[in-house]
N, C-alpha and C positions, 0 to 999 in steps of 0.2 A: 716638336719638329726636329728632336736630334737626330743624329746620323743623316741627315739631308730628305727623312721621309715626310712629306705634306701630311697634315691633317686631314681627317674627312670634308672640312670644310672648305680645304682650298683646291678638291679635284677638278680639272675641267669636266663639265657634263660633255658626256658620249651622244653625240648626234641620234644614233639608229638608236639606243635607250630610250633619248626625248620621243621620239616620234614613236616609239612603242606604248611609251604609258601615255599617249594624247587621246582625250576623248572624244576628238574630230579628226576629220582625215585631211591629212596638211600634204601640201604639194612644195616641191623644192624642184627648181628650172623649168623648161619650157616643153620638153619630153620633144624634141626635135635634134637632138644631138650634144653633147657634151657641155656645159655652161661654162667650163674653163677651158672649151676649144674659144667659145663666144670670145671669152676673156681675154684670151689670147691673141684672136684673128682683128677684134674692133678694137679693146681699149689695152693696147699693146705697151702705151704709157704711164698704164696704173702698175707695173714689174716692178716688185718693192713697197709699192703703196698701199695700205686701207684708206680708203677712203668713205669716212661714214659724216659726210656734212649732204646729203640729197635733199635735206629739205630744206637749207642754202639753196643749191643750186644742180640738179643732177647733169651727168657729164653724155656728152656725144659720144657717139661710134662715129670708127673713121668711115666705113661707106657712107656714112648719111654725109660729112663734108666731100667725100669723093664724088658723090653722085648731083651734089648742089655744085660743084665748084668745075663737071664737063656741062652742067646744063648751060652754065654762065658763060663758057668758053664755045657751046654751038649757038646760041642764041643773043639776039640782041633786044633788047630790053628798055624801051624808051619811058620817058616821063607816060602815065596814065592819063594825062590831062589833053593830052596833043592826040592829034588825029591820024597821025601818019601810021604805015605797017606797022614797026617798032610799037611803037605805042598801043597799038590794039593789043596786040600779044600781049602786053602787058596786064591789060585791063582784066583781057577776058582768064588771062593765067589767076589775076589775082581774085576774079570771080568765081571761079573752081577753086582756089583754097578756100575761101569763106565759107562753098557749098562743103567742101569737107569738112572743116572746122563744126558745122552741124551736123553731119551726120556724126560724126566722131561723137559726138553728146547725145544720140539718138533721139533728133529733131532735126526739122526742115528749114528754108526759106519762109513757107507759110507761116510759121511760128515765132520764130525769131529772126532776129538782125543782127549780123556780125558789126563791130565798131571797134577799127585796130587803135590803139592807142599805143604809149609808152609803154604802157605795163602796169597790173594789180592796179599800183597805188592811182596813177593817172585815168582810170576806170572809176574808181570809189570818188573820187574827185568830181569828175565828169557827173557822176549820180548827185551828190552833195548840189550842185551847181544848178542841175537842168531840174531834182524834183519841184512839183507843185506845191512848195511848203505854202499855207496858210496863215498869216501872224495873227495872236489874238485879237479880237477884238467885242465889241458890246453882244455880236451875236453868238459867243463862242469863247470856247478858248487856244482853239488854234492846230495847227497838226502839233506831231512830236516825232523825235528822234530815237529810238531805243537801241541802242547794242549790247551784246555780251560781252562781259566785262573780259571775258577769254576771245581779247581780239586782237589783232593786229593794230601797231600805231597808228597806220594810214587810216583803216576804220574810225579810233578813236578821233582824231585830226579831221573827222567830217564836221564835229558840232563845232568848233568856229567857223566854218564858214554856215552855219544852221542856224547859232548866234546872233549873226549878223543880219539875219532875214527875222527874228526877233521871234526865236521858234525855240520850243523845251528842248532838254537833250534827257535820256534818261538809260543810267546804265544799269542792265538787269543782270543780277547775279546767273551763273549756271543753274545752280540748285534751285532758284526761285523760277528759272523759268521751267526745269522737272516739275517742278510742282503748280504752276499755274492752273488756276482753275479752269476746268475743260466744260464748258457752255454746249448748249445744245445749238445745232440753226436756228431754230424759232427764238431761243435768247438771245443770243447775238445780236440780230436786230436787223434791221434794215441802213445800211449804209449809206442809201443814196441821199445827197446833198448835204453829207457831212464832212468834217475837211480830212484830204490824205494823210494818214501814217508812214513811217517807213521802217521796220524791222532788219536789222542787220547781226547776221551771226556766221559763225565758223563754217563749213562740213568740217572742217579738221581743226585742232588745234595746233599750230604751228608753236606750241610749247611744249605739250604732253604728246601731242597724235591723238590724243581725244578726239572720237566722230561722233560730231552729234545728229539724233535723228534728223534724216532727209523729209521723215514726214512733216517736222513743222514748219515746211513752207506750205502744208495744204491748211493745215488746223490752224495757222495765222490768219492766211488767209481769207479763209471762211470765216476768221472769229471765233472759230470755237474755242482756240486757245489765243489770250493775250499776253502781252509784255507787258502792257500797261492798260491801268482800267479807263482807258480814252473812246467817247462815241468815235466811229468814224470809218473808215474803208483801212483796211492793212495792207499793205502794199510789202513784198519780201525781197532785201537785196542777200546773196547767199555767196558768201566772199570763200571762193574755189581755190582758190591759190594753193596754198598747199596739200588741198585735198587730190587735185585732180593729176600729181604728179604718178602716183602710184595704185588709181582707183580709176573703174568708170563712174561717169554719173549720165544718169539718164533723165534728160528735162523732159520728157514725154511724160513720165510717173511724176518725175517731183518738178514742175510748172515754177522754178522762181522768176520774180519781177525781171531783177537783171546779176547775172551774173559774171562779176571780174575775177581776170586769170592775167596769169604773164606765161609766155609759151618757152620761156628757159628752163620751169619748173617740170616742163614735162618731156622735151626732148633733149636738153643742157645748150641749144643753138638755136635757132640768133636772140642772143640777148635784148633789151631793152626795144622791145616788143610784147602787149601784149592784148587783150582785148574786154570788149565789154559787151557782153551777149544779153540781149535787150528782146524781151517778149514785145510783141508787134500789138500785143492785147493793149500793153502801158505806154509804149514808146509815143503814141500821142498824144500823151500827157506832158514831155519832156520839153521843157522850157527853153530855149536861148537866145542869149544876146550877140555875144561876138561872132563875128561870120567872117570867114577864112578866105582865103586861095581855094575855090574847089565845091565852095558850098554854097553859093548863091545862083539861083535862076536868072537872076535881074536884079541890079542895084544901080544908082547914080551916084555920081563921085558929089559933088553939088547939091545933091537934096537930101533930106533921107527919108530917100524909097529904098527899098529889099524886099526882096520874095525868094525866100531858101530853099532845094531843090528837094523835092518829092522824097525822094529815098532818103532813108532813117540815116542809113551810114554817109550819103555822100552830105547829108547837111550835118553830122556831129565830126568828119576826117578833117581838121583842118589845115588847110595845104595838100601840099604832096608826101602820102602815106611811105613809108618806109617799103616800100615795095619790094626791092632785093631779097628784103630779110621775109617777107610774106610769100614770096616763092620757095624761099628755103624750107618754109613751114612743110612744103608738099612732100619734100626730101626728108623730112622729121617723122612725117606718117608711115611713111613708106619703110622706112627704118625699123621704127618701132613694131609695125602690124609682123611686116619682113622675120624678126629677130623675134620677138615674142610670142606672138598670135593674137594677143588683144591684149586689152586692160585687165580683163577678167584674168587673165594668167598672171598679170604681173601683181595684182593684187592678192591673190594667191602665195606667188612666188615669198615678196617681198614681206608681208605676214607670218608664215614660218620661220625667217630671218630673225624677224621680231620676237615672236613668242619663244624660240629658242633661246634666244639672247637676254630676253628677260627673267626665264626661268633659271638658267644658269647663272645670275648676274646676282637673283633672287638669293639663291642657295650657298654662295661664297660666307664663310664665318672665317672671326678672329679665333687663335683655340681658346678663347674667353668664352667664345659663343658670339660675340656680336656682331651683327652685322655689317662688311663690309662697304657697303652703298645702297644709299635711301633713294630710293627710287617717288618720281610722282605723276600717281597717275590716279583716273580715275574707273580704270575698265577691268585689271590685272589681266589683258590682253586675253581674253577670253575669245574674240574672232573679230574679224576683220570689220565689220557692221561698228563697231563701236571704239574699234582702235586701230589708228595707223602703224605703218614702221617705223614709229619714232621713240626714242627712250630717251626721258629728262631725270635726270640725277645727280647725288652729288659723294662724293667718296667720303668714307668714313675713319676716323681712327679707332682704333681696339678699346679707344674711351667715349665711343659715342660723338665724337667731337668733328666737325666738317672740315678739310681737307679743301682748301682753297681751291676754286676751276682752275686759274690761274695757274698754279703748280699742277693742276692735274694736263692741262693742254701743253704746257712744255715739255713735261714727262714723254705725253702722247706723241709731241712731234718726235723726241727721241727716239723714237718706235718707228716713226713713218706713219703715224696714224690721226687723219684730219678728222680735228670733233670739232663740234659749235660751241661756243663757251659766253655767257652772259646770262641777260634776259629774252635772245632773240626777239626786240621789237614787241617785246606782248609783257606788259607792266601788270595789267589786271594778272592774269595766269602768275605770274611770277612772283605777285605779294600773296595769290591765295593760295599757292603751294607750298611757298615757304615763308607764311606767316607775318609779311614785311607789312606793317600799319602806314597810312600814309604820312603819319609823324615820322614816319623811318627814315620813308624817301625822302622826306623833306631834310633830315638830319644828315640823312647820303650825302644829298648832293648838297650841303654846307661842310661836312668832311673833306668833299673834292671829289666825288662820284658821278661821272656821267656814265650814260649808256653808250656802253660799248666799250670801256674802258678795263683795263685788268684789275681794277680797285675790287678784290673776291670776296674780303673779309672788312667788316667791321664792328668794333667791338666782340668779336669772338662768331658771329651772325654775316651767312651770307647774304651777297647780294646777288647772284645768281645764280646757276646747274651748268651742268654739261650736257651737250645733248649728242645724240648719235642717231641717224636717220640711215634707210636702207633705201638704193634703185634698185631699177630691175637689173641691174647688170652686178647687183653684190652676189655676192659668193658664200658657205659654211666657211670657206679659209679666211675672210673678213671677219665673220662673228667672231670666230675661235680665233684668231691675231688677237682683235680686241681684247677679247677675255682670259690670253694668257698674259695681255699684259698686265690688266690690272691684278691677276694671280700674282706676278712678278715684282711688282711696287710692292703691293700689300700684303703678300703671303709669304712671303721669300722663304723656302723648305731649308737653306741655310745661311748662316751670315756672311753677307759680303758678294752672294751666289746667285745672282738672279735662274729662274727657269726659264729655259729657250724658250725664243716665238716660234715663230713660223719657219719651217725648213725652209733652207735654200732651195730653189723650185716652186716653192710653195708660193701661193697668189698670200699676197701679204706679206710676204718674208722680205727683212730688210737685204737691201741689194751687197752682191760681193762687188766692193772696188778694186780690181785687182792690183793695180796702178796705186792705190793708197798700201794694198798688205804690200807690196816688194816694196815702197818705198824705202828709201835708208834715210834715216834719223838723221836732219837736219843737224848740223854741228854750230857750235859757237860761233867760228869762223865765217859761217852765213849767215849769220846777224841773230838766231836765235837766240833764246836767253838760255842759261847753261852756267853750271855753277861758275862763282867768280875763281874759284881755286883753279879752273883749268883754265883757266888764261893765258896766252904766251903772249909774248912781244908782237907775234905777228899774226894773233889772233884777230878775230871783229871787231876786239874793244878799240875805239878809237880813241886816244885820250894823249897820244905826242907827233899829232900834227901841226906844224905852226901853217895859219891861214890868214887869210884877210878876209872879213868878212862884209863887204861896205853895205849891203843891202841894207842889213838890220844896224847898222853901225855898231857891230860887236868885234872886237877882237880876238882871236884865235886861244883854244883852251892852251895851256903853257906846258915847255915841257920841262913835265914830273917824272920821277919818280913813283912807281906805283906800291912799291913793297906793303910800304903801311897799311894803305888802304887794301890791300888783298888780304895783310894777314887776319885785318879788320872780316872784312869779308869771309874767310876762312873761317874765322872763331861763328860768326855767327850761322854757317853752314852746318858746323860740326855740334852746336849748340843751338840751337834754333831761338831759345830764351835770351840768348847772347847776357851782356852784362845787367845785372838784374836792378844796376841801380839808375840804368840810362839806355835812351833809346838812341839807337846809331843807323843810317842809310848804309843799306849792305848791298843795295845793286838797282842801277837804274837803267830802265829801255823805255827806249820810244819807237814807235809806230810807226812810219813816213807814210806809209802804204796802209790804212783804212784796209783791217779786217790780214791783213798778212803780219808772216812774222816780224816779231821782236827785232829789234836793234842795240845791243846792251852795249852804252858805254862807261867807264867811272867819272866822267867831267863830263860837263855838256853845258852850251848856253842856254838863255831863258831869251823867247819871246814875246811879243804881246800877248799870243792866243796860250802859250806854255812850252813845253819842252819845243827848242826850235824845229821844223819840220816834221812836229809828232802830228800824224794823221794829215797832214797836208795835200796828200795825193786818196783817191778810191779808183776800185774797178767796177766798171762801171757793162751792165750786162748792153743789146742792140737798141733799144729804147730809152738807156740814157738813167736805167735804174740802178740805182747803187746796189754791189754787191755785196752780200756780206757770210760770214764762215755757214750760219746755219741755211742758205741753199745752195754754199760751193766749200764746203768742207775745205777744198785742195787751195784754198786763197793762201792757210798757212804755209802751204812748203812754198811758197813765194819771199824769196829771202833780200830785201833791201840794206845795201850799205849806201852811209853818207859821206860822204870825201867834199870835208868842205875846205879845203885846199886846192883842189882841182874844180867844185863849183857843178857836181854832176852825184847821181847817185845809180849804184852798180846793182841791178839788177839780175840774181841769181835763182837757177830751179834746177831741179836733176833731171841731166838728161836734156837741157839748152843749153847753149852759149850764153854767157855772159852778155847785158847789153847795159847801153848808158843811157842815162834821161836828166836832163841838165835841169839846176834845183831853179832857176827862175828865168821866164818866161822873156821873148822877144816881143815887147809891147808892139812892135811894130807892125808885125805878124801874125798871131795869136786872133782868133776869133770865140771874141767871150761867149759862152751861152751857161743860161740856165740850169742846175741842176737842185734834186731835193734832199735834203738828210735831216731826217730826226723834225720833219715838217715842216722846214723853213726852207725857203730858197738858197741858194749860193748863188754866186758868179764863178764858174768856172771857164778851163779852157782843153783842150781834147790835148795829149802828149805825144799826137803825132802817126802815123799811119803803120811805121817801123814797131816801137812798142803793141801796137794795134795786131798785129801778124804776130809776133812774136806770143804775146795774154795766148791770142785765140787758137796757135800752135798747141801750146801748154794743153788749157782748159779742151780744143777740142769744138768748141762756140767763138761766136763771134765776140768778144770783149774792146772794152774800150780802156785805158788808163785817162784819166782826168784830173786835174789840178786846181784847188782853190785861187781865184783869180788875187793877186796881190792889195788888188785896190778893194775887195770884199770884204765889208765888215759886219761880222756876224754876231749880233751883240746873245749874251747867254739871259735865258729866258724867264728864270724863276729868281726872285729874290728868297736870299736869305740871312742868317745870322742876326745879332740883337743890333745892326746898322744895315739895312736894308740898303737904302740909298747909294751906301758906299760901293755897290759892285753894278751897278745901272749900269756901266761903261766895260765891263769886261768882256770879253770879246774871245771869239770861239773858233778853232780850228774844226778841221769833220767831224771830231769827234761827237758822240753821240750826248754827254749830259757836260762836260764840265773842262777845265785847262787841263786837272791832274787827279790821276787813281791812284791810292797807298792801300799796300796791304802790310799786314801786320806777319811776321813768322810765325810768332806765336799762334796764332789761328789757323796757318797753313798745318801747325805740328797737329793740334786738336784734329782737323779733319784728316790730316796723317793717319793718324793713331783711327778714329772712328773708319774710317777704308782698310786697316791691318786685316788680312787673312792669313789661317794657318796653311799651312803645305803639309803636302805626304807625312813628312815626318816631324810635322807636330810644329817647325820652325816659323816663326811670325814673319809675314812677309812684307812688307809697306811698300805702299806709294812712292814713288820718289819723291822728294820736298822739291825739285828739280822740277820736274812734269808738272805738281802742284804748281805751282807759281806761274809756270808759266800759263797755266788754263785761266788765270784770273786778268792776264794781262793788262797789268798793272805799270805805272810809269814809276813809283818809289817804294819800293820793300827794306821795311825798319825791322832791326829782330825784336822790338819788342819785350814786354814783360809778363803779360797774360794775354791771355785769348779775347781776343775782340773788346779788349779794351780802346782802340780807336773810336769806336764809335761814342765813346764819352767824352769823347776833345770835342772843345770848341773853339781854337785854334791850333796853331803848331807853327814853331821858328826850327827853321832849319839853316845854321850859321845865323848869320842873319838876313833871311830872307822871312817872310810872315804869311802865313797861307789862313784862307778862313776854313776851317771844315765845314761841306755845305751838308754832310747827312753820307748814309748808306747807299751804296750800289748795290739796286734790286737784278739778280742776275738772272738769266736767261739759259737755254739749253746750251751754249756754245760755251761753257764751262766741261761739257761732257767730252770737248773735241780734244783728242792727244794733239798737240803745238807741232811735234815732231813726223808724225806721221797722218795725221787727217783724219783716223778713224774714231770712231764715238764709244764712249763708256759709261753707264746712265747711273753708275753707282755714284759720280760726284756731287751731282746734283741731287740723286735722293737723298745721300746722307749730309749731306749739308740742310735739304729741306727738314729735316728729321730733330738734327743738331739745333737749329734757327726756330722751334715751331713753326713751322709752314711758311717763316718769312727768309725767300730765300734772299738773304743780305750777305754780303763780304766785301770787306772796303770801303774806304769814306772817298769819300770827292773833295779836291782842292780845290780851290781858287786864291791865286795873290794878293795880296793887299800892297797898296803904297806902291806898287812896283817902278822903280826910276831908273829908267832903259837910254837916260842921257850919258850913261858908263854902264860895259858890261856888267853881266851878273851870270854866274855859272850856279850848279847844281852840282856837289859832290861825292862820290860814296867813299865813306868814314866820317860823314859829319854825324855832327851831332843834334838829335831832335829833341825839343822842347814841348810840348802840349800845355794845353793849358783847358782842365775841365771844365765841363759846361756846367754855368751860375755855380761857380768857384772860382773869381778872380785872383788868380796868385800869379805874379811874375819872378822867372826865375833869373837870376846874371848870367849871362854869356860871358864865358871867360874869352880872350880879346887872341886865344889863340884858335879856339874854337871859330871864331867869328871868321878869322880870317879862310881856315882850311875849307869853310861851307860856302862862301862866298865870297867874291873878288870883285868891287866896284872903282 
């Protein structure tokens, strides 16, 4: 790859190539007019975006909400239960969706019966509940339950309640059920008066896109082929969910018993809706007990009498059906038929997406030769009958070695590009593609593995893929986004150089901020962090203000002299190793503002939760959601000072006036509410309407600033170190894991030096150590003696103060964000995942020990730090002048 030329194996494949050497004739958009007018005109909000999670969740066009949200504004829409005008309109509107809902499956009312539910899962539920299970007994041995082991949780999640009726459950592999023995009719047998089965399996794999044949719901049903070798009637539940997003299915050819859908998978709106389409052949077979609002003929409050109403759907709706959202359904056909022509198109459409993407995805090599990305599947997407738009994979190293999801989805958000990352819900699919034994799982989750968690590796062995799905509304500039980016991670043509994604213009291409490129570099002076050598007296460092502080009953940092500590500082700048026999604090910031910049002072109090007012305040989006850099980049150029002399802190941005927000709160006043961070509650309180105008000027949106409520005690969540006990009572500002973050210099130089590019003429270029540090935003930077040697303390005194190290800070893409200017750069975070094996760590986490806040206690840079390795109890003397310069009680 010298001279910056790719390998053959890392070319992007050429669209009209692929489509020239296919041995079927593949269709790409709707042949109605441009696909990135479509792109343009409906989903105006994907500018910038790939978005490849569809079998998550696929996304709406704006007419289908324009066209639902004038029906709502001409129309009145009463409950369905009530007899008045309003209310018929109702009934009869939501009885034309149902008649659509069938024909859309091409079938009728005669045949089936619509039954809206919640969605999928609350369907399979609904079946689990109402089948005619049989429990063994002397005459028999009972019905059974079979699924494919490539199912869905909610599927799996039927046999306890199957359990409890005292019924088998039995799960049939894939391959075993290819190969079930195929019986004649006359074998088979005569069914009648033997007990129900119920057969449950995919059309799609919501792992792989594996489709399995539609015909085995006719050769179940007849018996000709079995699950299991049980006398008895086979009854077929055929779980559509993620089949039916991007497919037709036609229940006229392939007859299942009943089959659940959620209607977000197919038009991205109204969510948590969805139904359970029940052949009228079985539906009087369907057992129930509870009876609802809506579904009795006749009952008495005093006796028990009931008599449930004739029709299938009004005695399984119970209450009042979400009915808004089932009119909107009508606005989702009409969209879709509207925009694409049918299913048939979009299954078309979407499948070239696919098979392209796989091909090329296929083809990517290391110049070793090896494969980039192991793909699992069971079709090699050969057509659409047996494979969906979905690719489950997982990225490779140039040694064969898997590449965490985890690092590969934050990479991707880098990009702008939404993938699924885990097991998506399907455990069977997930241990048989990639080999996980149920001793695995069991070992996972005593590891500390749950589902859905970013725990990607263990023991060198994942625990689950990436996945990437296509709508009807993806684009070739989404496949090819995707695929140059993992060219770009993985293939890089030269060092330090990523290959462009997507032009500017281009559907995929990350957006220009204009507003972030003119930005001017936030300076010292506005609280960023910024080396300590340009300091002046009247710079942001605050460190000779006399205050009073009664709140916390601390007393004001004193005034010093700073020389020392700068030249301090200075040595370790120009040095990054700084003194090789002793580690020294070279610069401390804190946070006020949750996700904004830095505030670097040389002195500073200590709090109960840490650095006094570090992360104290967030912004907070219209919903009351904490904000944070990676969905508002521009939070950094928001610059807080603390003036705790005056008892307010000065909030600065370019291009606003300065404004003030006073550091504590008029109990008097104040209207506590709720808010969430890192999964626990807070008590918070709003900062006011003034701030409020001011965020939402900035940003552009409506923002809120909000404040940890004083009387809020937010205790920290994980125990650790060899005295567990001892930190039960530590207590936690907004921050996200811990009181305090350290990084080490020496670590920041290593990754210095791993980011060096050369220039035109040959000259080595670096990082700033400046920019680095600030991207880790960190509250104490020590210089250190080797690289990532912190992570071997398992303490550390600083003067004398005594902190527990609780472990590593697992970082996230918001190390990619320049502090100064807003915009992102995905070389730090690769070469750091690179430098780290795939664990991308920098930084340990403090917490206090002993802390006695009956007399202040400051934090200072030019002290001196002590560590103390883990299981290597050594203590070292603090000399009594040391003591003093680190801390003041």
């Amino acid at each position: 790859m010298a001279g910056g030329a790719a390998h053959p194996g890392a070319e992007l494949l050429a669209f009209a190539r692929f489509l020239d050497s296919s041995l079927q004739p593949l269709v790409y958009g709707y042949g109605r007019g441009s696909l990135r007018e479509l792109r343009a005109r409906e989903f105006g909000r994907l500018a910038g975006t790939v978005y490849l999670d569809h079998a998550g969740t696929t996304l709406f066009p704006e007419s289908q909400i324009t066209s639902f949200m004038k029906d709502l504004m001409e129309n009145v829409y009463g409950n369905p239960h009530s007899q008045n005008i309003s209310s018929k309109l109702t009934h009869e509107t939501v009885e034309q969706v149902r008649f659509r809902i069938l024909a859309h499956f091409h079938t009728s009312p005669e045949d089936y019966t619509v039954i809206f539910t919640s969605g999928s899962t609350a369907a399979l539920k609904l079946v689990a509940e109402a089948f005619p299970w049989v429990s063994p007994g002397p005459e028999g041995s009972g019905s059974c339950f079979c699924y494919l082991t490539d199912s869905h949780t909610s599927v799996v999640g039927m046999r306890k309640i199957v359990a409890a009726m005292n019924v088998t459950s039995i799960p049939v592999r894939p391959e075993d059920m290819r190969s079930a023995e195929r019986l004649d009719t006359a074998a088979a047998g005569d069914p009648a008066g033997q007990p129900p089965h119920l057969f449950c399996y995919p059309a799609q794999s919501n792992f792989s896109g594996t489709r399995y044949p539609l015909s085995w719901i006719g050769e179940v049903k007849s018996g000709r082929r079995r699950p299991a070798s049980r006398p008895g009637k086979w009854f077929v539940l055929l779980d559509a969910a993620a089949f039916v997003g991007t497919s037709p299915l036609d229940l006229s050819v392939h007859p299942a018993d009943f089959v659940p859908l959620s209607f977000y998978k197919i038009f991205g709106f109204p969510t948590g809706l969805g139904a359970l389409l029940v052949s009228n052949r079985s539906a009087a077979l369907l057992r129930k007990t509870y009876f609802g609002g809506g579904t009795a003929a006749a009952y008495l409050a005093g006796d028990d009498f009931y008599v449930p109403r004739e029709s299938v759907a009004e005695r399984f709706e119970d209450g009042t059906i979400s009915f808004l959202d089932v009119i909107a359904l009508k606005h989702g056909f009409d969209a879709l038929e509207r925009l694409t022509g049918g299913m048939e198109s979009v299954r078309q459409h979407t499948f070239t997406l696919a098979q392209y993407t796989y091909v090329a995805l296929s083809s990517l090599r290391y110049p070793n030769g090896a494969p980039v990305v192991q793909i699992y599947s069971d079709s090699e997407f050969s057509s659409p009958e047996v494979q969906g738009p979905v690719i489950s994979f997982n990225v490779l190293d140039d040694h064969g070695n898997i590449v965490g999801y985890s690092q590969v989805d934050k990479m991707a958000s880098l990009h702008n590009i939404h993938v699924r990352t885990g097991c998506f819900c399907n455990t069977g699919a997930c241990q048989r593609h990639l080999g996980i034994s149920d001793e695995m799982v069991k070992k996972h989750l005593q590891a500390g593995h749950v589902c859905g968690d970013d725990v990607d590796l263990i023991d060198g062995q994942p625990t689950g893929s990436v996945r990437i799905s296509f709508g009807y509304m993806s684009t070739l500039e989404d496949a090819q986004a995707f695929l140059r980016f993992i060219i770009a991670t993985r293939l890089r043509p030269s060092h330090g150089q990523p290959l462009p994604l997507a032009t500017p213009g281009e559907a995929g291409a990350p957006p220009e901020d204009g507003e972030a490129q003119n930005a001017v570099p936030a300076t010292l002076a506005r609280g960023s962090p910024s080396p300590q050598e340009d300091t002046s007296p009247h710079s942001g460092v605050w460190n000779n203000s006399p205050t009073a502080l009664d709140a916390e009953g601390l007393c004001p940092p004193l005034l010093e002299a700073t020389g020392t500590q700068q030249t301090t500082s200075q040595k370790a700048a120009d040095d990054p190793d700084g003194d090789l026999r002793s580690h020294v604090v070279t610069n401390l910031y804190l946070y006020p503002i949750k996700s904004c910049a830095a505030f670097e002072v040389t002195r500073w109090p200590l709090g109960s939760q840490g650095l006094l007012y570090d992360r104290s305040w967030m912004v907070v989006n219209h919903n009351g959601i904490c904000l944070s850099q990676k969905q508002e980049p521009r939070l950094c150029l928001i610059q807080p000072f603390i003036d705790l002399q005056r008892r307010i802190m000065v909030i600065k941005a370019q291009g606003m006036e300065p404004i003030e927000v006073p550091l504590e709160e008029n109990s008097e006043q104040v209207q506590i509410c709720q808010s969430k961070v890192c999964a626990d509650r807070v008590n918070t309180y709003d900062c006011g309407e003034k701030i409020s105008n001011w965020l939402s000027k900035f940003f552009g949106r409506p923002y809120h600033l909000i404040k940890q409520s004083s009387d809020c005690q937010r205790n920290a969540k994980k125990k650790h170190g060899k005295d567990p006990s001892a930190h039960t009572t530590a207590t936690l500002s907004l921050v996200n894991e811990a009181q305090y973050l350290l990084i080490n210099r020496s670590s920041i130089l290593e990754l210095q030096q791993q980011l060096s590019t050369s220039c035109e003429n040959g000259k080595e270029e670096l990082f700033p150590m400046n920019n680095l540090i600030s991207r880790f935003r960190a509250n104490i930077i020590t210089n250190g003696t080797r690289a990532f040697e912190e992570e071997k303390w398992d303490e550390i005194s600083i003067g004398s103060l005594h902190f527990q190290v609780l472990g590593p800070c697992h970082r996230c893409q918001m190390i990619c964000i320049d502090q100064q200017t807003g915009q992102r750069n995905q070389d730090v975070f690769q070469k750091l995942s690179e430098r780290r094996e795939r664990k991308v760590n920098f930084g340990v986490y403090l917490m206090h020990t002993s802390l006695d806040l009956s007399s202040p206690c400051y934090l200072s840079v030019g002290s001196q730090v002590l560590p103390l390795l883990k299981e290597k109890i050594e203590h070292h003397a603090i000399p009594a002048a040391e003591k003093s310069q680190g801390a003041i009680s």
